[in-house]
C-alpha positions as CSV (number, residue, x, y, z in Angstrom):
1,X,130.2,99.9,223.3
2,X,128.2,101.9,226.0
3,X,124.2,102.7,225.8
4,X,124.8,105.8,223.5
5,X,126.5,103.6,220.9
6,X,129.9,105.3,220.9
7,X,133.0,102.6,220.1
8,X,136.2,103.8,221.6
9,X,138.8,104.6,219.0
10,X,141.6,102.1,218.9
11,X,145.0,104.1,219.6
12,X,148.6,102.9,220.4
13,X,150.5,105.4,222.4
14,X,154.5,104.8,222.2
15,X,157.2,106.7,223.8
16,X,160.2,108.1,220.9
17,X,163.4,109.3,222.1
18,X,165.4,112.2,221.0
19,X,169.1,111.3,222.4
20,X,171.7,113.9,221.9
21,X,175.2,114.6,223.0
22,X,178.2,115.8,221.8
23,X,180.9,113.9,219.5
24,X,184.2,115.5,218.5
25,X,182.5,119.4,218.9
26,X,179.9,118.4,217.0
27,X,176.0,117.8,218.1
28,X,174.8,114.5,217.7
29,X,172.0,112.3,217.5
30,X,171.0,108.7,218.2
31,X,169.5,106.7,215.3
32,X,168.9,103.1,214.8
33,X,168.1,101.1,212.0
34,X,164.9,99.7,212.1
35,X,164.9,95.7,211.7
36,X,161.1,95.3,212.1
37,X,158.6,96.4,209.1
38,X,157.3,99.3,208.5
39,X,160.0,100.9,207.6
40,X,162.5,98.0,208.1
41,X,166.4,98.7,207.1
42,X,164.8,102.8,207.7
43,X,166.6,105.1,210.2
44,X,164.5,106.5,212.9
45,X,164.3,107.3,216.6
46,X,165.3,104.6,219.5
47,X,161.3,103.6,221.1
48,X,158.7,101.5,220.9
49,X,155.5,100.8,222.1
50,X,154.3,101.0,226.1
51,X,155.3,97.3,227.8
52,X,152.1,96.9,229.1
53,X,148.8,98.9,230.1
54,X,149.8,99.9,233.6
55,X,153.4,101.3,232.3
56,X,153.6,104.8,233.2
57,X,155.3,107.1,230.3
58,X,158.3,108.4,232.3
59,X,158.8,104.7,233.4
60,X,158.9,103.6,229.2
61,X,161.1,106.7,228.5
62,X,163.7,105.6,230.9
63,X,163.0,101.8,229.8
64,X,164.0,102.3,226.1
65,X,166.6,104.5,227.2
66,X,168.1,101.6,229.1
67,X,167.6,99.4,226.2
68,X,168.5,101.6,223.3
69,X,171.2,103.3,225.3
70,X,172.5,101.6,228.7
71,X,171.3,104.6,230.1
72,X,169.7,105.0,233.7
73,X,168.1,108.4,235.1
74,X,170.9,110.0,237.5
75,X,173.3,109.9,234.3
76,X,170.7,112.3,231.9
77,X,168.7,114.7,231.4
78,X,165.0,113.5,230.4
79,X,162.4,115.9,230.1
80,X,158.8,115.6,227.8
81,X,159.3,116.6,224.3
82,X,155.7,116.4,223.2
83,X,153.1,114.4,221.5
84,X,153.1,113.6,217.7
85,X,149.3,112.3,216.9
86,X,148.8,113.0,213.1
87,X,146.7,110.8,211.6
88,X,148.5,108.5,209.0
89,X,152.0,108.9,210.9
90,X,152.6,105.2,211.3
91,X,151.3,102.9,208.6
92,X,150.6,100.2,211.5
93,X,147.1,102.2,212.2
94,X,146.4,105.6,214.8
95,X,149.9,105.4,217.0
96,X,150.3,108.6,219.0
97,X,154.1,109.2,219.9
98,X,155.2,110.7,223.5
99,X,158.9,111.8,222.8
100,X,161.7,112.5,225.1
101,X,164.5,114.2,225.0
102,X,167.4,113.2,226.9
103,X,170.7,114.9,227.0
104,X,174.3,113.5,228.7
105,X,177.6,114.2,228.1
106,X,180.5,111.7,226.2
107,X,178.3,109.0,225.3
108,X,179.7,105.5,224.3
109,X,178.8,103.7,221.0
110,X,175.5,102.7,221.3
111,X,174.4,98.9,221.1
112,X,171.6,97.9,218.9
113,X,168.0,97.3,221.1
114,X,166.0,93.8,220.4
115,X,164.0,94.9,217.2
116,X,167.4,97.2,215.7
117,X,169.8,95.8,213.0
118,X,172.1,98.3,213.9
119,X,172.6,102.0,216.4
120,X,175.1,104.6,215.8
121,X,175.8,108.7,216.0
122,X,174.5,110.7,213.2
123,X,175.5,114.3,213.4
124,X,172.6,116.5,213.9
125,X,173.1,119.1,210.8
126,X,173.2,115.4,208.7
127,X,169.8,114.4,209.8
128,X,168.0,118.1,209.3
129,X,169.4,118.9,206.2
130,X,166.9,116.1,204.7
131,X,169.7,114.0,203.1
132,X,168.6,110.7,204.6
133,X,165.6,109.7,205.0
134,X,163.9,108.7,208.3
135,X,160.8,106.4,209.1
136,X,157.9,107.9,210.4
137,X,157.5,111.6,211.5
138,X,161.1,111.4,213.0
139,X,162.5,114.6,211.4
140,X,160.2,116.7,212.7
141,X,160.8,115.2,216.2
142,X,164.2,115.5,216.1
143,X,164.2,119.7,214.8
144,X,162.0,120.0,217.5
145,X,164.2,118.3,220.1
146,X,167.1,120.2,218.7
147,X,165.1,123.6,218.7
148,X,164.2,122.8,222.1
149,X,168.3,122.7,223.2
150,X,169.4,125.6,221.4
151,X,165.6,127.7,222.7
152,X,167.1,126.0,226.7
153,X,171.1,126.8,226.4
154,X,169.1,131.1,226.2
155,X,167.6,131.0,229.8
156,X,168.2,127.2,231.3
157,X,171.9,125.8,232.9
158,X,170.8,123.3,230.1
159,X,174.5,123.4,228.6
160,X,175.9,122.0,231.7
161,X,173.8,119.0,231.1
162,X,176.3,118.4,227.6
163,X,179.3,118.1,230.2
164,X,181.1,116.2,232.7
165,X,180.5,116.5,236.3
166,X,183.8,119.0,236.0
167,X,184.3,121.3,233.3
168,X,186.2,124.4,231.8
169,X,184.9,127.1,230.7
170,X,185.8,126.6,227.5
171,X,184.7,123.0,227.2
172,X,180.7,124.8,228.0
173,X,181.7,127.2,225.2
174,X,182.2,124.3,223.5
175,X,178.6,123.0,224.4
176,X,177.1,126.6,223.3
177,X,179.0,126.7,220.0
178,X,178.4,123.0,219.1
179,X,174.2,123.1,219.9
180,X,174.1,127.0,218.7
181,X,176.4,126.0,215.4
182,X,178.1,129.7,216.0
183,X,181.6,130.5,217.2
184,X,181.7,132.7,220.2
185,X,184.6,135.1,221.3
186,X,186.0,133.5,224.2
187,X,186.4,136.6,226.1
188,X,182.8,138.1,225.8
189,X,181.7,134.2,226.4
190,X,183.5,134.1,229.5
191,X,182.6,137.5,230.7
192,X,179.2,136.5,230.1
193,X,178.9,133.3,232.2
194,X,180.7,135.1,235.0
195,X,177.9,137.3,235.1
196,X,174.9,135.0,235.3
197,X,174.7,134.5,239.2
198,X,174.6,130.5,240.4
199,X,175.2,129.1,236.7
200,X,178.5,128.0,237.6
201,X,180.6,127.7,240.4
202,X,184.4,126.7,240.8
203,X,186.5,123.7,242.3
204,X,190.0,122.6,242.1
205,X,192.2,121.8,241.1
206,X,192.9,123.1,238.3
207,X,193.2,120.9,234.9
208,X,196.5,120.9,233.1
209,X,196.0,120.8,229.3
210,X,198.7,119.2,227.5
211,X,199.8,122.6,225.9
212,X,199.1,125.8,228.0
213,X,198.2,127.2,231.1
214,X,196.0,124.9,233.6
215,X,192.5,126.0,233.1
216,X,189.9,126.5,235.9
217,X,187.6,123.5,236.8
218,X,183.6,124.5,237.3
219,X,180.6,122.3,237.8
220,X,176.7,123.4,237.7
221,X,176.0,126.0,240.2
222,X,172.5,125.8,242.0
223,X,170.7,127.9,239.7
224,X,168.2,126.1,236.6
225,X,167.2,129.6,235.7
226,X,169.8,132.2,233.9
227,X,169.6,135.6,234.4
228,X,170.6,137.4,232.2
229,X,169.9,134.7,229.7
230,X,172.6,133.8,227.4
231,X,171.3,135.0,224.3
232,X,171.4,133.1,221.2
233,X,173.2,135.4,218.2
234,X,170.5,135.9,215.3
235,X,173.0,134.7,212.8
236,X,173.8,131.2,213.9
237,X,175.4,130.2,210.5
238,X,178.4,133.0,210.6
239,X,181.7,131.7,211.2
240,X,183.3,134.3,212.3
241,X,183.5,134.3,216.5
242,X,180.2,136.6,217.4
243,X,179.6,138.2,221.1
244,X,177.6,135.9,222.8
């Protein structure tokens, strides 16, 4: 208490991680099951609380990502999600939320962090249609990490982050169709990407599928920045293969 009589509020600030990547052509997200009340035996978002008071946020982010994922920084993308500070969010009292979303390509079964019973895939259409229910405001932080990939993969080499060091074209057509849940003509996808100076660039040698033609290896070019953006079709839901 100071001379004025003010209190400081009593606020616990945690970091929440949004963890995607992509499983058989489909978008996925990481989920634990929480062994710890509130919410115990809930699904929610890998996190947890800062370690101590002189942990920076970045430094927690890429500390629950090594716990809840064996993950270290040079094999994902990490960038701020935003902050989730509603009052009545968390049951345990005021708990403001930093979340991160982290993107990598091929990721291995996850193994369950300290206070998880278990860690596992959930598709990302699973977890937004509402069918399962998730502790805490986790939900909305995963739309809004999702939202945030599909809004990136229009003007950002963010696709390139869902692949391998070396890639085909169609495997990023993959990435586009997978996060955009459209199908894409291959030809006006690959016209496109040709077109967008630095996205990608090409290497050899070529990759030999096990039925057709060897297809062209790429890797991310120097560019972060597309232009022309790859635009997102309005109708993301159509199955029929749309001009991307």
């Amino acid at each position: 208490m100071n001379d004025d009589g003010w209190v400081p509020p009593q606020v616990l600030l945690a970091v929440d991680l949004v963890i995607l990547t992509l499983r058989e052509s489909r978008m996925h997200v990481l989920l634990v099951e929480r062994g710890v009340e509130p919410f115990r035996g809930v699904r929610a978002l890998p996190g947890g609380f800062l370690g101590h008071v002189d942990e920076d946020l970045l430094d927690a982010a890429h500390r629950e990502l090594a716990e809840e994922a064996g993950l270290t920084a040079d094999h994902v993308h990490l960038e701020q999600l935003g902050v989730y500070g509603a009052p009545g969010r968390d049951p345990r009292g005021r708990v403001v939320s930093v979340a991160y979303l982290a993107i990598a390509p091929r990721l291995p079964e996850p193994v369950a962090g300290t206070d998880a019973l278990e860690a596992g895939w959930t598709p990302v259409d699973a977890v937004l249609s509402g069918g399962e229910r998730l502790a805490f405001d986790h939900r909305r932080i995963v739309s809004d990490g999702v939202e945030r990939a599909r809004s990136k993969l229009e003007s950002t080499a963010l696709a390139t982050a869902f692949c391998g060091p070396l890639f085909t074209i169609a495997e990023l057509q993959g990435v586009y169709e997978a996060v955009w849940s459209v199908r894409l003509d291959p030809r006006n996808f690959y016209r496109k990407v040709q077109s967008v100076d630095g996205f990608i660039e090409p290497v050899g040698p070529r990759r030999k599928p096990e039925v057709g033609r060897p297809a062209r290896l790429f890797r991310a070019g120097a560019h972060k920045t597309l232009r022309p953006p790859m635009t997102r079709p309005v109708d993301s839901t159509d199955e029929k293969a749309v001009e991307a």
